[in-house]
VEXDREN-2710 file (C-alpha; in Angstrom, 1 decimal):
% VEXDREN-2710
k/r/px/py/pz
1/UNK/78.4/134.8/158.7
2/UNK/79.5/132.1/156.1
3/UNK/79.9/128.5/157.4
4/UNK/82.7/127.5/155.3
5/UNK/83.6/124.5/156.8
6/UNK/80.5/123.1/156.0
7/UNK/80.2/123.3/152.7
8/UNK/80.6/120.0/150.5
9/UNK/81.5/119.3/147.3
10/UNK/78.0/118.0/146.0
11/UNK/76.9/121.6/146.8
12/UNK/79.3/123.6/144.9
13/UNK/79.0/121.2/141.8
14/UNK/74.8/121.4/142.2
15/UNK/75.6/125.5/142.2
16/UNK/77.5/124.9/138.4
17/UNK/75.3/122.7/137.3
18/UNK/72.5/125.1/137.8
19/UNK/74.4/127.8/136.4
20/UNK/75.5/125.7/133.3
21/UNK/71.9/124.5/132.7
22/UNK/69.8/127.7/133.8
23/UNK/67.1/125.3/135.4
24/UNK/67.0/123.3/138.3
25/UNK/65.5/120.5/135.9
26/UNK/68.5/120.5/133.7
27/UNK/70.3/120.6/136.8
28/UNK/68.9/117.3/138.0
29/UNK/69.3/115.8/134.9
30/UNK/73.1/116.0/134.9
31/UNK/73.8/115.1/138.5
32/UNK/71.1/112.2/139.1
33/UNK/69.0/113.7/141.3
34/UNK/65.8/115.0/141.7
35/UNK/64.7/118.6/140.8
36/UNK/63.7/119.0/144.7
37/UNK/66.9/117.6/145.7
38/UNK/69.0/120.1/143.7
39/UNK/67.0/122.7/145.5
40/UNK/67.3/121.7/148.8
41/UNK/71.7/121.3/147.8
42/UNK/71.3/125.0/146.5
43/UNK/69.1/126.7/149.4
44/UNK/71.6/124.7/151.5
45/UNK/74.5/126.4/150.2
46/UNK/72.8/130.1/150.4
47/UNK/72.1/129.6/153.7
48/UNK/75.7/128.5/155.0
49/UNK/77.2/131.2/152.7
50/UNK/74.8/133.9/154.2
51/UNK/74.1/135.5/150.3
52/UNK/71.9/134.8/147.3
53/UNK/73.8/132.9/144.5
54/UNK/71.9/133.0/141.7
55/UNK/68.7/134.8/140.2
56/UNK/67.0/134.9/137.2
57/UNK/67.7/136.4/134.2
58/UNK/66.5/137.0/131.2
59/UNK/64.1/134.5/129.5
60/UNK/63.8/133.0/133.3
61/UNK/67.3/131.2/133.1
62/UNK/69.1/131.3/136.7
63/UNK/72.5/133.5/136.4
64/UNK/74.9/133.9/139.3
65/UNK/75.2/136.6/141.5
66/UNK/78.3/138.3/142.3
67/UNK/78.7/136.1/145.6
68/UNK/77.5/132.8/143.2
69/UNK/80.3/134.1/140.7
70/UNK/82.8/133.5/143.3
71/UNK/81.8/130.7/145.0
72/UNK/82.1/129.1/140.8
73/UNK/85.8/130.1/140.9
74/UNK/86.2/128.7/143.6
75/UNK/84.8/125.5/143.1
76/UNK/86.7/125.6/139.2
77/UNK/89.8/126.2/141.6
78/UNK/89.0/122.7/143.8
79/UNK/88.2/120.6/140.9
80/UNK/91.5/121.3/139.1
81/UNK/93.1/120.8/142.8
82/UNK/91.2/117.2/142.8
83/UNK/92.1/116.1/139.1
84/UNK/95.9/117.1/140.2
85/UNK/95.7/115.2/143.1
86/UNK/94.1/112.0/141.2
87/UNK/96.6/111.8/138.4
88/UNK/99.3/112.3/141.3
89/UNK/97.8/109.7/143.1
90/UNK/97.3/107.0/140.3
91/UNK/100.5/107.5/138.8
92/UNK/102.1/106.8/142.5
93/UNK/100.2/103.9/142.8
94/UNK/100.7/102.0/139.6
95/UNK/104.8/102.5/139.0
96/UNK/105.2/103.2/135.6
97/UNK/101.7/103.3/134.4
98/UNK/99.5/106.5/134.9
99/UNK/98.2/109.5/133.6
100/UNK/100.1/112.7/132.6
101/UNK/98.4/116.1/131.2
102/UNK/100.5/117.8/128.6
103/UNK/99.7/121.6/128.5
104/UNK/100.4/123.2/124.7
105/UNK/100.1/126.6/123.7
106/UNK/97.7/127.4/120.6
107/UNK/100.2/128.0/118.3
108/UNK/101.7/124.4/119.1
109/UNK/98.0/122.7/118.4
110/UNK/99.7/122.1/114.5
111/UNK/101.8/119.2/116.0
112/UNK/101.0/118.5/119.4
113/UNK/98.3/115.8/117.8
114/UNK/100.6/114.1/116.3
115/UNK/103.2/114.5/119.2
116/UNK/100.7/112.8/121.2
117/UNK/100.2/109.8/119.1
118/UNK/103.8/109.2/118.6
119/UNK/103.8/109.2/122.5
120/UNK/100.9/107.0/122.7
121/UNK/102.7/104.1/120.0
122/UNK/106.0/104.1/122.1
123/UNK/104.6/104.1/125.6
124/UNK/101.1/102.6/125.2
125/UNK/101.2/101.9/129.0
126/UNK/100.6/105.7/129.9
127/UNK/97.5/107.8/128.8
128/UNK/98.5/111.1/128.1
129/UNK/96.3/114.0/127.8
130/UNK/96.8/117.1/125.7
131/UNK/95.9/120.7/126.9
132/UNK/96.1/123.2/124.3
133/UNK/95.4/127.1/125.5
134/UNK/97.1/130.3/125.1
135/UNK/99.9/131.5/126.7
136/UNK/98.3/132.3/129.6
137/UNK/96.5/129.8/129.9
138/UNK/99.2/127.5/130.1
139/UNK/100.9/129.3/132.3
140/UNK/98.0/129.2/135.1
141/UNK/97.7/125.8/134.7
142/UNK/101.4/125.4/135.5
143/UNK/100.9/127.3/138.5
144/UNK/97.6/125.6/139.2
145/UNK/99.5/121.9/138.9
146/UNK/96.8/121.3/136.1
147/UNK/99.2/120.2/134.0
148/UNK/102.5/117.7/134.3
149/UNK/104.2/119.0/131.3
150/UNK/104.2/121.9/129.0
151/UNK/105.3/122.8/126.1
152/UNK/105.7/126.9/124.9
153/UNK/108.2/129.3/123.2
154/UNK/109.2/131.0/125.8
155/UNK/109.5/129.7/129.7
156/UNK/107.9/132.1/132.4
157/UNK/109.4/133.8/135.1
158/UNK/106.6/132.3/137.7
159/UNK/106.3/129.5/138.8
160/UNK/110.0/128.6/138.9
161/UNK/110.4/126.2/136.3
162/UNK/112.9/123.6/134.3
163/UNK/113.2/124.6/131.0
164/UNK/115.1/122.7/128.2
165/UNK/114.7/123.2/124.3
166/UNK/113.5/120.4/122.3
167/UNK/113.0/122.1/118.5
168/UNK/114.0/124.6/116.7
169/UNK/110.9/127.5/116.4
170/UNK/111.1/130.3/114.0
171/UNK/109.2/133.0/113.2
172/UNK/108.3/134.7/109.4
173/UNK/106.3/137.0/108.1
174/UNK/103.8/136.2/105.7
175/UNK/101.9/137.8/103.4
176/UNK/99.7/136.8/100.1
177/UNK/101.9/135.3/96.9
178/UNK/100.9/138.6/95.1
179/UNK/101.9/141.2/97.6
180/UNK/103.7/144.2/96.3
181/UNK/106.9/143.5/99.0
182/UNK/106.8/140.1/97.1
183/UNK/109.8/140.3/95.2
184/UNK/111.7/142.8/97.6
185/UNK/115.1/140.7/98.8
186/UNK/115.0/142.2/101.4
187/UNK/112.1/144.1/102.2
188/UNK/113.2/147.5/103.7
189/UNK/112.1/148.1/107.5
190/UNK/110.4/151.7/106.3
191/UNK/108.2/149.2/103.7
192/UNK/107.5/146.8/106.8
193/UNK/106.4/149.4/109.1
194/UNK/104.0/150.8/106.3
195/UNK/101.9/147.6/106.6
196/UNK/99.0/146.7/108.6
197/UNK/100.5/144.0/110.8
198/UNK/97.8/141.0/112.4
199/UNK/98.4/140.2/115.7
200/UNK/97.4/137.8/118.5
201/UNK/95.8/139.2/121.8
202/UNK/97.7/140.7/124.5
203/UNK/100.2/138.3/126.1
204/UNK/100.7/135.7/123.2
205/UNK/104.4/134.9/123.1
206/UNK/103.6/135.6/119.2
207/UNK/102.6/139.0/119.7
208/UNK/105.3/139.8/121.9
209/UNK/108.1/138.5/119.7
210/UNK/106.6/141.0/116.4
211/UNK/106.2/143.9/119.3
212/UNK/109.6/143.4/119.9
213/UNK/111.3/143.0/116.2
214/UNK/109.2/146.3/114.9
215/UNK/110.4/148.4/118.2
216/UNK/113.6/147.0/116.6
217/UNK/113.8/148.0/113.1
218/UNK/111.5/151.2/113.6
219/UNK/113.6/152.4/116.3
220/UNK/110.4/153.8/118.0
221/UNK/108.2/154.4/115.0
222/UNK/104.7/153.5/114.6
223/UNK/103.5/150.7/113.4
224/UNK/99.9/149.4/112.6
225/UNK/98.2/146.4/114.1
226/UNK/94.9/144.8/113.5
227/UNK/94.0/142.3/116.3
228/UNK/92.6/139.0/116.0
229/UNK/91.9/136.0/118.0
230/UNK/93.5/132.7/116.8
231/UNK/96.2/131.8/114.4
232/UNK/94.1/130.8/111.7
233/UNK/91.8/133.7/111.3
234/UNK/95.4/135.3/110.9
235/UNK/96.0/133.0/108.1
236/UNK/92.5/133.2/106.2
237/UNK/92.9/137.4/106.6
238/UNK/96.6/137.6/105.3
239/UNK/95.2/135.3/102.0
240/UNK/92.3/138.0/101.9
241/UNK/94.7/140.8/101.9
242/UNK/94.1/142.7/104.9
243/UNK/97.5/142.5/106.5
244/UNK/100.5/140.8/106.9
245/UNK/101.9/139.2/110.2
246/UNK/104.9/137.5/111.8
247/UNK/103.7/134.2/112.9
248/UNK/105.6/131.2/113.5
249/UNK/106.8/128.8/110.6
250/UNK/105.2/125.8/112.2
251/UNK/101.7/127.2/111.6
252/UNK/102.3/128.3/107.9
253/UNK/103.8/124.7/106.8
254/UNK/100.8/124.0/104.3
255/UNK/100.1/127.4/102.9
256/UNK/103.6/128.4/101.9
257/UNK/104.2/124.6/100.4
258/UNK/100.8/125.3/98.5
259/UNK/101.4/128.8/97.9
260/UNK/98.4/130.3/99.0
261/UNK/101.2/132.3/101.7
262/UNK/104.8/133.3/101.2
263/UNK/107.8/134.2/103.7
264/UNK/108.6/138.0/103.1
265/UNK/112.5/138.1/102.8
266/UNK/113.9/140.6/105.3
267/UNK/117.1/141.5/107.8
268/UNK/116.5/139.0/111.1
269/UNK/114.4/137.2/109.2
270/UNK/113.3/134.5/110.5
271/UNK/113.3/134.6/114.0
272/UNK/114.9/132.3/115.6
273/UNK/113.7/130.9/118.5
274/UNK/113.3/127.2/120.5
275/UNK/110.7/125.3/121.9
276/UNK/111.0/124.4/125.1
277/UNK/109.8/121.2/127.1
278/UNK/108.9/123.2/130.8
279/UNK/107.6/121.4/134.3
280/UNK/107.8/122.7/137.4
281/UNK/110.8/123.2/139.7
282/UNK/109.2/122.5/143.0
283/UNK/107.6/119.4/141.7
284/UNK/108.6/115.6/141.3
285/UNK/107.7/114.2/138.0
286/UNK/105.7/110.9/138.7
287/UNK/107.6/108.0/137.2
288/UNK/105.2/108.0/133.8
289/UNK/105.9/111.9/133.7
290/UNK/109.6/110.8/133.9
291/UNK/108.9/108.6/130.9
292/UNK/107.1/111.2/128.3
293/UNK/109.5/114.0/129.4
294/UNK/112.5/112.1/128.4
295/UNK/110.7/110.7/125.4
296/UNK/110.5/114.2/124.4
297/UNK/113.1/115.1/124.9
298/UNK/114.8/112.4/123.3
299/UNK/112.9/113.2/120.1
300/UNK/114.7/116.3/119.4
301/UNK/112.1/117.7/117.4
302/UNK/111.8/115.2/115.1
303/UNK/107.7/116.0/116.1
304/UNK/108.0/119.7/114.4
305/UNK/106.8/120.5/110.7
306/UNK/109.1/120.4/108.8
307/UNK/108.8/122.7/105.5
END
């Protein structure tokens, strides 16, 4: 039977650090301590959780077990817990000074650097730093309180949040300067839906916005779609010709002023959409969360490419 309440902290991060390394050397190596010592944490753990945790693989590198699997989420779960708490903590104790974790999603990564820095110059007092994930991502480390802020294109229905816009966001679809729907003004929706459209994974608010506008003008036809895993390899495959895509203007800023990418001209096109500045609804901003969000707020935008 598993001793839970036994279990410490130094032996669920021994169990990662194992894991990360493959060797109870490399192990040792990142926690201080001795290779015997990260044994004796690991046998310890085993024995209160009554299974094996790890076991070696190929090329003699240790590799969790099922049981070791979850005992790693777990762990993941408590340390984002703890860093929660700490910010939480330090930004309680030091008034208007602290720490606040701003969550982006990846198409946001083309201006949440310099979003940041602007933050930085006007309240140098509080260290803010920047989480940039997918959409679900972000969304679990709202849930998760790994994050103070977050910034995304369209709010989610759990956990219950604030939402308020702060930018404009539209979407366009792109496609190389020499593509035959070039010149079209506007391109027809049977032309559209004859192209091979490249898409983010399942879930991206991107994705779900072009599933939505070619259910729309196809009125249940079939469409193509190629997927593919970040913006940018969308943006190197449209120059190479293999598709087009609907992709948000704030990621195409430098192509289309260079012209290595135009904006296909079409009915509903663009998009139009916000960005909205989310936290949670069951949770008190700390006073230096108080400070960015307004800031941001405040800004109007004024942090979004313009083209």
């Amino acid at each position: 039977m598993s001793r839970i309440d036994a279990v410490t902290l130094r032996q669920l991060r021994t169990l990662r650090a194992v894991i990360e390394n493959g060797s109870l050397t490399g192990a040792a190596a990142d926690l201080g301590l001795s290779a015997p010592a990260v044994h004796g944490q690991l046998r310890s753990l085993e024995d209160l959780m009554s299974a094996p945790l790890v076991l070696r693989g190929e090329h003699g590198a240790f590799v969790p077990t099922d049981e070791g699997l979850a005992i790693l989420e777990a762990e993941a779960q408590i340390s984002v817990a703890l860093e929660s708490c700490a910010r939480r903590v330090a930004a309680l104790q030091s008034g208007l000074t602290g720490n606040v974790s701003l969550g982006v999603v990846s198409t946001g990564k083309y201006f949440a650097p310099r979003l940041v820095a602007e933050l930085r110059r006007a309240l140098p007092d509080v260290e803010v730093t920047l989480k940039i994930g997918n959409r679900d991502a972000v969304i679990q480390w709202l849930g998760a309180r790994a994050v103070d802020l977050a910034i995304m294109g369209r709010p989610p229905r759990s956990p219950a949040v604030v939402a308020e816009p702060v930018g404009p966001h539209p979407h366009v679809i792109v496609a190389p300067p020499d593509h035959p729907l070039a010149d079209a003004d506007p391109a027809l929706p049977q032309d559209l839906l004859a192209e091979t459209f490249l898409a983010r994974e399942r879930g991206s608010g991107t994705r779900i916005l072009m599933t939505r506008f070619l259910d729309r003008i196809g009125e249940g036809a079939t469409w193509r779609m190629v997927e593919m895993g970040t913006n940018e390899t969308i943006k190197q495959a449209v120059i190479a010709g293999l598709g087009i895509a609907l992709i948000s203007l704030h990621t195409v800023t430098e192509e289309l002023r260079a012209g290595r990418l135009i904006s296909l001209r079409a009915i509903g096109l663009p998009i139009q959409r916000s960005w909205f500045l989310i936290r949670r609804e069951d949770t008190a901003l700390s006073p230096a969360g108080t400070r960015i969000h307004d800031h941001i707020r405040d800004m109007n935008g004024s942090f979004l490419p313009q083209l």
